[in-house]
N, C-alpha and C positions, 0 to 999 in steps of 0.2 A: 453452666453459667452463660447468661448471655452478653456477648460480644456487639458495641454497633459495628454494620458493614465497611463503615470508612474508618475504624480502628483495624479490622481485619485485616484491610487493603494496606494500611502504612506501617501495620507489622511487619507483613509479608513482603512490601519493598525495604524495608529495612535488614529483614533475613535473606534476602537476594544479595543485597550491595555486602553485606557481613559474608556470602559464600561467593563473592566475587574476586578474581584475579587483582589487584588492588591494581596492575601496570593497566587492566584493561579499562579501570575506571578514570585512570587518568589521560587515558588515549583516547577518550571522546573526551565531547564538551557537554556542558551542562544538560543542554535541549537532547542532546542525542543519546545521552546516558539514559534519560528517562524514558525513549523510545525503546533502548535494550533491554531497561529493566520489567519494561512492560512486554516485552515479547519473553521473556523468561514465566513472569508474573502468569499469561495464560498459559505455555507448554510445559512449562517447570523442567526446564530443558536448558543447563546451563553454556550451552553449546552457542547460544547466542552472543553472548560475551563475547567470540571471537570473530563470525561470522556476518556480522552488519556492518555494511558500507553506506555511505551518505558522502553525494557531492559536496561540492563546497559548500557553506553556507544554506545548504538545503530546508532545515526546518525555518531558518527566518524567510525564506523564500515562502516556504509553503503557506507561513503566517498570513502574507500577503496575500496571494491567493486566498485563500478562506475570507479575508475580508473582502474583497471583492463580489464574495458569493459564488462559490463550484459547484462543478458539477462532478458529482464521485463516481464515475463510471467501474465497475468491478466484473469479473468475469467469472464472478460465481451470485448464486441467489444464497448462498450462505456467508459470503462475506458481504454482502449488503443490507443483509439481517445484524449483523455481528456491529455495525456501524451505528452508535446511539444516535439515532433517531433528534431527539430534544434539543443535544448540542447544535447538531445538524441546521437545523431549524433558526435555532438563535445567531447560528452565522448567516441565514441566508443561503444556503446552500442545500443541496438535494443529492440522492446516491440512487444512482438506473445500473442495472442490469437486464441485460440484452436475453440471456441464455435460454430462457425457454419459453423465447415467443416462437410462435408455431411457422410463421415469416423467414426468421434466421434458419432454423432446423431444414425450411425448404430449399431457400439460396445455398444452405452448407450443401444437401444431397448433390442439388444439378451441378454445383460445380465445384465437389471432390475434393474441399475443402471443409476446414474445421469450425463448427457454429462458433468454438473461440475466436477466428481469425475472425471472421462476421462480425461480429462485437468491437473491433476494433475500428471498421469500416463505418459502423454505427453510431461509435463514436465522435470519431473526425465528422461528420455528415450532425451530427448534435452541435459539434464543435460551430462548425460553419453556419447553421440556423441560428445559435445563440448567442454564440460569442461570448459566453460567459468561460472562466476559466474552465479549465479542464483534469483532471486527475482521475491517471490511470491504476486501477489497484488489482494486481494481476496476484491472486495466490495459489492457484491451479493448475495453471492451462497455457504451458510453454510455447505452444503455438501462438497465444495473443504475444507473446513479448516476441516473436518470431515477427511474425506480421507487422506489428508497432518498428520494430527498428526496419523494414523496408521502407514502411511508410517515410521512418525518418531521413533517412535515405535517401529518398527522392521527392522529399522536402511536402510531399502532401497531407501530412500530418505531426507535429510536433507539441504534442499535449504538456503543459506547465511544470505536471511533476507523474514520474512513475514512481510506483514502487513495485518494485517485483520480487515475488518471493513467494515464486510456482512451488510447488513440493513433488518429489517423485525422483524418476529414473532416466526415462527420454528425453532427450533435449534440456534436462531441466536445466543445468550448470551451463551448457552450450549458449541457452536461449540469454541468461544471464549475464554471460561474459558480454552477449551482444549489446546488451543495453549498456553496458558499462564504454562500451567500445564507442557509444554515441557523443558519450561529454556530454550528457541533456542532466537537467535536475533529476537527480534518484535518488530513493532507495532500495538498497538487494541485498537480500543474503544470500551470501557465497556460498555454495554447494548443495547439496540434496533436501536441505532440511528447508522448509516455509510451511503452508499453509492458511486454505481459508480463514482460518482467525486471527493469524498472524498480520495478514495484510489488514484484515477491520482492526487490530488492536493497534496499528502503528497510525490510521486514519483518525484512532478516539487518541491518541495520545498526545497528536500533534494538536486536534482540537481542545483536550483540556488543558492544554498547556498554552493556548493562545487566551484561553479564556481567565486562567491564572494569571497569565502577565497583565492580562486587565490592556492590551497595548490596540 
């Protein structure tokens, strides 16, 4: 029997929110619920439910941002694929990644640093040329969220919104506690679990929800 894709998709958030903690849906708010349910929605991993944090006021933040036109910076060439393209466009905004121009991979060798940390240098340096907002989406690579909170630190880079949500073992939770340690716009998930789609599905969720509110 055939199914259309956008019945699929509001079944399947419907059987997400039905095998949800019900304390956990009322512990977010509306915008940020939909960001959980869509981080469930890709890993089917109901572990998100407890682990997403969001600054204050973060998603209406981010709204603004996008209207202005960003720049989605990501520290992987998989979550910059993972980022719909179309919506992208209709906001005026664009998604670079740094990782495997041949340039970063050189500057990482000579100086014994990580092409992720590069990526962030690359950033701030976009930042500065464009002045168009900026948005960091880190779902890999603990060292960019490493690198990013020194920048912030010493105040030579503080990009509009993170979200970070490395996946792995080293540094990951370390690198995370750091960015939370900032007070900057985020969002993170707390502990081991993210990844690359993770980080593009929280960037498409924030955009089709900017484009749903029509605002």
């Amino acid at each position: 029997m055939f199914v259309k894709p956008e019945m699929i998709e509001k079944e399947s958030m419907r059987l997400i929110e039905e095998g949800m903690d019900k304390k956990r849906i009322a512990f977010y708010s509306k915008r940020e619920l939909k960001i959980v349910k869509r981080c469930i929605h890709t890993s089917a991993d109901f572990d998100y439910q407890y682990n997403m944090i969001f600054s204050k006021d973060v998603v209406g933040n981010a709204f603004e941002i996008f209207k202005r036109g960003a720049v989605v910076v990501c520290d992987t060439a998989m979550a910059a694929a993972g980022i719909n393209k179309r919506v992208l466009g209709e906001l005026n905004s664009e998604v670079r990644s740094f990782i495997a121009d041949e340039d970063v991979a050189k500057e990482a060798a000579e100086r014994g640093i990580t092409r992720s940390a590069i990526c962030i240098e690359r950033a701030a340096s976009l930042y500065e040329k464009s002045k168009k907002p900026v948005i960091i989406a880190v779902g890999n690579a603990p060292t960019a969220l490493i690198k990013l909170h020194e920048m912030i630190k010493d105040g030579s880079f503080i990009p509009d919104l993170i979200i970070g949500v490395p996946v792995g073992f080293v540094n990951v939770v370390e690198s995370k506690e750091l960015i939370l340690s900032d007070n900057c716009k985020c969002i993170v998930s707390a502990g081991r679990k993210g990844g690359s789609n993770i980080a593009a599905c929280i960037v498409n969720s924030i955009m089709y929800q900017l484009k749903e509110e029509n605002i």
